[in-house]
N, C-alpha and C positions, 0 to 999 in steps of 0.2 A: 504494500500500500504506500504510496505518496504522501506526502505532511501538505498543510497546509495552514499559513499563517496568514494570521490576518489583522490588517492596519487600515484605523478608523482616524481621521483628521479632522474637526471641529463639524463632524455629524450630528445635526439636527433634527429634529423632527416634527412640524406640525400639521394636524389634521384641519384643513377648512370645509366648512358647510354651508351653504348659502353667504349668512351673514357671521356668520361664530364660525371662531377658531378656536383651537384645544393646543395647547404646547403639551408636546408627550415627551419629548427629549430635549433637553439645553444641549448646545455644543460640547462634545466632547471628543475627544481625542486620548486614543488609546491602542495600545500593541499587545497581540496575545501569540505567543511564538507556538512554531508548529510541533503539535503533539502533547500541546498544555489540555489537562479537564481545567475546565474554569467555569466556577459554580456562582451564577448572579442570584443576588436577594435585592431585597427590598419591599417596601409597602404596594398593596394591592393597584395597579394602575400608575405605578411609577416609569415603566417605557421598557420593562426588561423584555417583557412577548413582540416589543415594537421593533427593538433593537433587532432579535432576532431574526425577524420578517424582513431589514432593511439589508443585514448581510448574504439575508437567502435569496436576495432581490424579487422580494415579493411586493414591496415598497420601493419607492425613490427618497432619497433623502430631502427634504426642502434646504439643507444644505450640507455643505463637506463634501468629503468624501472616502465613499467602504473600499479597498480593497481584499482582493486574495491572491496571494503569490502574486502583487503586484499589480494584478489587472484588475479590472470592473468585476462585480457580481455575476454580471448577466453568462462573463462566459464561463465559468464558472457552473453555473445554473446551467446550462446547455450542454456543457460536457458530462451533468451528471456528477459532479463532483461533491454535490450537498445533501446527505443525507437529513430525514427532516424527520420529529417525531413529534405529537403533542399528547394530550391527555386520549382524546378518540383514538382508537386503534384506527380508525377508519378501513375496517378489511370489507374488501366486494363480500355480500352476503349468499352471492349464489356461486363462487369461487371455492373449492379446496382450498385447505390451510395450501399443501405443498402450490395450487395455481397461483393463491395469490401473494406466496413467495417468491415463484418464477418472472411475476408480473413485471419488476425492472427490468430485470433481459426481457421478455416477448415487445416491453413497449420500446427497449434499444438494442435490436437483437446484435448491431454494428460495436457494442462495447469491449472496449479492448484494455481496461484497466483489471488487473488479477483481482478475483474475489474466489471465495469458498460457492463451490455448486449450492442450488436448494436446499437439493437432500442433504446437505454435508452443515447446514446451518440447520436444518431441522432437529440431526443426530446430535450437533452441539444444544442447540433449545432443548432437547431432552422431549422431542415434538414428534420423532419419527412416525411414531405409531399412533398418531392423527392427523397423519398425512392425506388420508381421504375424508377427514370431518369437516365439516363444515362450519363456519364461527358461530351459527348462533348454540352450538351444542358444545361450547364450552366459555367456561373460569373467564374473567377478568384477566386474571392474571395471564394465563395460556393465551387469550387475546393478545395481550399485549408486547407477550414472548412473540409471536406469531410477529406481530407489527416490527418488534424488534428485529428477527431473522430477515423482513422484507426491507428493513434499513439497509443491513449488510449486503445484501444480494449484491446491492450496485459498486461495492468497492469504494464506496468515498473515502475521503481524506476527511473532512467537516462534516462533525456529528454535533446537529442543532436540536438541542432536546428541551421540551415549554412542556416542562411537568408530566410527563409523560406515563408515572407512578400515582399519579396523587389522588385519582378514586380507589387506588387499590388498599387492602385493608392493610396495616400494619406488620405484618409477617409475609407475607407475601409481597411489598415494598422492599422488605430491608435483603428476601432473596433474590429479587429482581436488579439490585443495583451491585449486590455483588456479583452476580453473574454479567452484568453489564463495565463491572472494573477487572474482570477476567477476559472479557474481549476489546475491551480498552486497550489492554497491557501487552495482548496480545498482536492485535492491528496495529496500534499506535496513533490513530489519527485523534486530531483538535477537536477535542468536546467542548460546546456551548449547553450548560445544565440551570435551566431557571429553576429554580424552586423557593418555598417557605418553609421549608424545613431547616432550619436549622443546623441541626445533629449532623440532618443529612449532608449538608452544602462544607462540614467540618470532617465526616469522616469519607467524601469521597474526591473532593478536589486537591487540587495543587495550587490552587488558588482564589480567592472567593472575592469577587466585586461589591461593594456595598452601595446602592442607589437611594436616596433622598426620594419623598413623596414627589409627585407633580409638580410641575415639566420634570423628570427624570434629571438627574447628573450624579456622578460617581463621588459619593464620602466618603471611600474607604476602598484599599486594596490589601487585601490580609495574605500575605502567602502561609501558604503549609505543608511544611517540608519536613513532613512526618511520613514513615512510609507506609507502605496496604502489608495489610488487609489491618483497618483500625479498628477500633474499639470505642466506642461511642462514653463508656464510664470511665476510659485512661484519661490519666491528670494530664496529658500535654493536650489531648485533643477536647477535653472539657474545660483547658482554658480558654482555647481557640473558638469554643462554643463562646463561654465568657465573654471577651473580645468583639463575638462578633454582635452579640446583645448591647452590648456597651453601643459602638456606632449606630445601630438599627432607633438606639432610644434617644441617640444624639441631638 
């Protein structure tokens, strides 16, 4: 797999509507080097999902500007180099788990970036053997594994993830993200991880962004250079929780 980094320079963001505008992002400007997890917090509607969207180039910025490796989003986005996940698993409902795992190849069958076959991300999901079920006959969590597996298929370098755990129940979260820092460590590519967890955003990044309520801008960059597999009750990482409550109530 390829790295890929990515450099933001006084990116902005506001939504206009007829006559109202909304500031979701203040300028900022910021470097996340390739192969960092980097785990954004902040208050509910602070611009982190916005942010996200802007470097998946689902958005245009009102102003700055996103790179990756250098160039525009957009190619980027066309090469398939962005893997993207949110809270919905969004899987076709008349699709096979294993179809709508293969679905990034059949819709770029011309892909020439190495990735693990279907079946071979199924066998890692621990999915094999609902490979002909269909989603609505299973788990949340097994959904989300599924959605997971279909991220990989395409090989990216940039894994954009907007809470992609956080209907799931508590035990099945905390298995989900280790198996998700188990193919982390293993590909290697640039995780973007929003969340409001806490705990979570401490025991599984290298580094944690801290955002200010509305318009969005960056209080706080906390690295943590602790290594895996952490422990959410160890004193170095329950300071780091500490620390990061401290800014969040700044």
């Amino acid at each position: 797999m390829t790295f890929m980094h990515i450099a933001l320079h006084q990116v902005s963001k506001t939504f206009v509507e007829r006559r109202a505008s909304l500031a979701a992002l203040s300028p900022l400007t910021l470097e996340i080097p390739s192969g960092s997890f980097v785990a954004l917090i902040g208050p509910s509607g602070c611009g982190k999902s916005t942010l996200l969207r802007l470097i998946a180039d689902q958005l245009r910025p009102t102003s700055g500007a996103v790179q990756l490796d250098g160039a525009p989003p957009a190619q980027a986005r066309r090469s398939k180099a962005i893997g993207w996940m949110a809270q919905s698993p969004a899987l076709l409902p008349w699709a096979t788990v294993l179809d709508n795992v293969r679905l990034p190849r059949h819709l770029n069958p011309a892909q020439q970036r190495p990735a693990p076959t279907p079946e071979a991300l199924l066998e890692m999901m621990e999915l094999s053997a609902f490979a002909g079920a269909y989603p609505h006959t299973l788990s949340g969590g097994m959904q989300q594994r599924v959605a997971l597996a279909r991220t990989l298929a395409i090989g990216a370098p940039l894994w954009l993830m907007d809470e992609p755990f956080a209907a799931l129940d508590e035990l099945t979260r905390e298995t989900l993200t280790e198996e998700l820092l188990t193919l982390w460590t293993h590909f290697g590519p640039t995780v973007l991880w929003v969340t409001h967890n806490i705990p979570e955003a401490a025991r599984l990044a290298d580094r944690v962004i801290v955002f200010t309520a509305r318009p969005g801008r960056i209080s706080a960059i906390v690295e943590v250079p602790l290594p895996h597999p952490r422990d959410a009750t160890a004193p170095e990482v329950v300071a780091v929780i500490r620390e990061l409550r401290q800014h969040l109530r700044a």
